[in-house]
N, C-alpha and C positions, 0 to 999 in steps of 0.2 A: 489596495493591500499588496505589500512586498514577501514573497518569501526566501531570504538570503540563503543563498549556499557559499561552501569555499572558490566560489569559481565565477559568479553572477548574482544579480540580482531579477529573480523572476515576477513579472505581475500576475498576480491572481483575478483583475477586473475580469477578466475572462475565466470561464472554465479549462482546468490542465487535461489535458488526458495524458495518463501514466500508463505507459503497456508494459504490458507481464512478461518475462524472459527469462523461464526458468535451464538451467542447466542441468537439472533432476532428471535422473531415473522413474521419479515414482509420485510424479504431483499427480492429484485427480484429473486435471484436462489436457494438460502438455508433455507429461510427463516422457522424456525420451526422444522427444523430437529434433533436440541440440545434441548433433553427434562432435563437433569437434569449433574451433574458431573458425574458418569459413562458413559454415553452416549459421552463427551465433551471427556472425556481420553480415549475412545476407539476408537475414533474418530482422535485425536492426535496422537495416536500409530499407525494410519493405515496411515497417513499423513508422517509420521518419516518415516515408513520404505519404501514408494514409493517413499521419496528421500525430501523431507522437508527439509530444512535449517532454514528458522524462521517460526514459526507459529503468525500469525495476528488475536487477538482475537478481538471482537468487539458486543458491544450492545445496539447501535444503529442503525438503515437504514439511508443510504444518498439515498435510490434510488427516484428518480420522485415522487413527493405527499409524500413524509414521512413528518412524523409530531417528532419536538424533543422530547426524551426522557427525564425526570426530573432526576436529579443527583442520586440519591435514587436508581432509578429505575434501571438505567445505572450500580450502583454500584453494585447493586443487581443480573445483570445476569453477570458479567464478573470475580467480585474477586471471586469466588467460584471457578468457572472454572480453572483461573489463578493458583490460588493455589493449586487446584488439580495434573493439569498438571505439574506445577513447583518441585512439590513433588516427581515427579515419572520419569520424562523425564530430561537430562539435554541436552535442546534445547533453543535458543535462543527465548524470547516470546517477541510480540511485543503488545502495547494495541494501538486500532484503536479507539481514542475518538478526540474532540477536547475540552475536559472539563479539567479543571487542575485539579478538587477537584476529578476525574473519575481519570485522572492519576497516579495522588499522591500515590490511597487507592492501583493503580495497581502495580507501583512501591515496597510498601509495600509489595503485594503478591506475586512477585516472578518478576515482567517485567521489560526489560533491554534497553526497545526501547519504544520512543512513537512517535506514526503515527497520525500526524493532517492532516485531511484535509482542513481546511482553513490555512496551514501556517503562523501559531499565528495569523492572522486576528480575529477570534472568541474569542479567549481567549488565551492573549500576557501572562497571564501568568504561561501557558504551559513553554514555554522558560525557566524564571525561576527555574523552577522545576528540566527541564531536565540537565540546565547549576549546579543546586545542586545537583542532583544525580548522576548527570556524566553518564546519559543514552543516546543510540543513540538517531535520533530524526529525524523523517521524514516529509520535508515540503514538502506540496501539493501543485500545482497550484488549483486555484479555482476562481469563481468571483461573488461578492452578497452577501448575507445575506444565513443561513443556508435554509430559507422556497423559498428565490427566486432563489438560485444556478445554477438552472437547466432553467431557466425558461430568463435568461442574454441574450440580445439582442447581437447577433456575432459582436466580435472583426474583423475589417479591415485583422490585421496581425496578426496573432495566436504566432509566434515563436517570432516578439518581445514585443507580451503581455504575453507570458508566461517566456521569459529571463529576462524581467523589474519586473514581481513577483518573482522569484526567488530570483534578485539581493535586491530584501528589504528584502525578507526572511529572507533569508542568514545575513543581516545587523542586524536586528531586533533578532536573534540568538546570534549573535554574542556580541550585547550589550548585554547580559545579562549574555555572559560569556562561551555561547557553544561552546567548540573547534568545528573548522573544522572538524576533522579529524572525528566527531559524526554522521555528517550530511547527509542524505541521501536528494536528489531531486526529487520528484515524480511529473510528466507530467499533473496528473490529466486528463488521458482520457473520455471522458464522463458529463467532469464535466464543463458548461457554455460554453461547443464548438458545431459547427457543425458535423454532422456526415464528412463530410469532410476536415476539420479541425483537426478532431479525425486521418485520414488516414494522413492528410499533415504530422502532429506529429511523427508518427510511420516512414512514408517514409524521413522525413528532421530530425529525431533525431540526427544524425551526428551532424549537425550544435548546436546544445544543449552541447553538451558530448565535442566539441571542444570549444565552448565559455567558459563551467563548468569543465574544467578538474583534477579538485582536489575532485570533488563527485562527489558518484555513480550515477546514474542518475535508478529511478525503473519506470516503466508501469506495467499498471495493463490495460489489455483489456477483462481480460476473461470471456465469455459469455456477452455483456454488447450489447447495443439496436442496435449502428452502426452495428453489424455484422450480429446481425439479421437483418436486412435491406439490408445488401448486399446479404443474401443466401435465399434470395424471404419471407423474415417475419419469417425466420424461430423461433420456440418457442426456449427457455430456454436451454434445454435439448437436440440439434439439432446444438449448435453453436461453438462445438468442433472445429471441421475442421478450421470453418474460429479463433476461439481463437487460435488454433495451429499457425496459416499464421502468423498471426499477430504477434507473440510472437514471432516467427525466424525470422521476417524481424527485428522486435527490436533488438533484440542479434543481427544481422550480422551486425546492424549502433550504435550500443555501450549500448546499455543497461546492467547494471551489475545484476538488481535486478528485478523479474519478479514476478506480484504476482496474484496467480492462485485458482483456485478451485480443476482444475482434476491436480492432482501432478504427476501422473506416466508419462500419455502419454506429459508431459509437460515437465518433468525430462528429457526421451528421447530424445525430438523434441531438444530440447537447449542441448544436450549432442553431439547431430550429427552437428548442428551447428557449435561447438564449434571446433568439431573434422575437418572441411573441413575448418573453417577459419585461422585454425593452420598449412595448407600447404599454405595458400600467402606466 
């Protein structure tokens, strides 16, 4: 399995590991930590060398109560970065917006990949963009408006509200000209489900990766509320272990692309994985 961007062709036979790189103020686990571009590219280079495949920059929060960021602003904390990084690493960068005018300027800077979370829903013409630039392009599951996302009264059946979004995704992509072969599928853990909902996901992803089997299919669970909840409220900082669980039962039911904060002990976990699913 291939996933193209405007820049390479990536293989999927392996597990990706995508690290998190926000440029926020006000994300629930990083939030604040990137005070300027030297900070962002030492920060990159420590993410590279604990085993990175793409890095996901991003400058806005989607977490609970975030409020949007204006286009300006967005552009303001991400292209610097981008191009810093882009200058000096040749790693696959991906921008985590769901603005096309945020994408555009990022594409320009150096990114090869754009990560929407609403799945063109916000703004169809991301698509667009990526079907002209011939960048990857990863749809999210999500459901709502950006300020009510989180806040979406539970779906019945989670796996076929999140295979019936997919399948418009994927269509609404597609008309505007994005090959397949660009497309990533992202589960959106966290985002308008139940915390058990969040675990159905993780444990029936099988059934996802077999209905979708021409894309990768990414999860992203790491550190995020669900787990804190299972390991007694545990804070931010405390939700390794169960991020770890999580992330190997994904890789063992078909996950190709995993996107993380702690890259090392993550790298590892989905290395051993891989290595004990390779004697079935």
């Amino acid at each position: 399995m291939i996933w193209q961007t405007s820049r390479r062709r990536i293989g999927v036979d392996r597990v990706l590991i995508m690290a998190i790189l926000n440029t926020t103020p006000d994300s629930f686990s990083d939030g604040g930590l990137i005070s300027g571009i030297d900070d962002a590219v030492r920060r990159a280079e420590k993410l590279i060398a604990e085993g990175a495949d793409v890095l996901d920059i991003g400058g806005e929060s989607t977490r609970p109560g975030s409020a949007r960021v204006l286009v300006d602003e967005e552009i303001r904390r991400v292209i610097p970065v981008i191009e810093g990084i882009a200058k000096r690493f040749d790693v696959p960068i991906s921008v985590d917006t769901s603005k096309a005018a945020v994408g555009k300027a990022a594409i320009d800077a150096g990114a090869e990949i754009l990560n929407d979370i609403s799945g063109l829903r916000f703004d169809a013409e991301i698509g667009e963009i990526a079907a002209r630039s011939k960048t990857g392009l990863i749809l999210m599951h999500s459901r709502g408006e950006f300020e009510t996302m989180h806040r979406q009264e539970p779906v019945e059946d989670i796996l076929s509200e999140v295979s019936g979004s997919f399948q418009a995704a994927i269509a609404k992509a597609e008309s505007f000209g994005v090959a397949a072969e660009r497309i990533v599928l992202d589960v959106g853990i966290g985002f308008g489900k139940t915390p058990e909902q969040n675990l159905e996901l993780i444990a029936r992803l099988g059934k996802l990766t077999e209905a979708f089997p021409q894309f990768p299919i990414l999860v992203g669970t790491s550190r995020k509320s669900f787990i804190g909840r299972i390991l007694n409220d545990a804070p931010v900082d405390k939700r390794l272990p169960g991020s770890l669980a999580s992330v190997v039962v994904a890789v063992w039911n078909g996950a190709k692309i995993v996107r993380v904060h702690d890259v090392k002990d993550t790298a590892d976990a989905v290395r051993t994985v891989e290595a004990i699913k390779a004697e079935l």
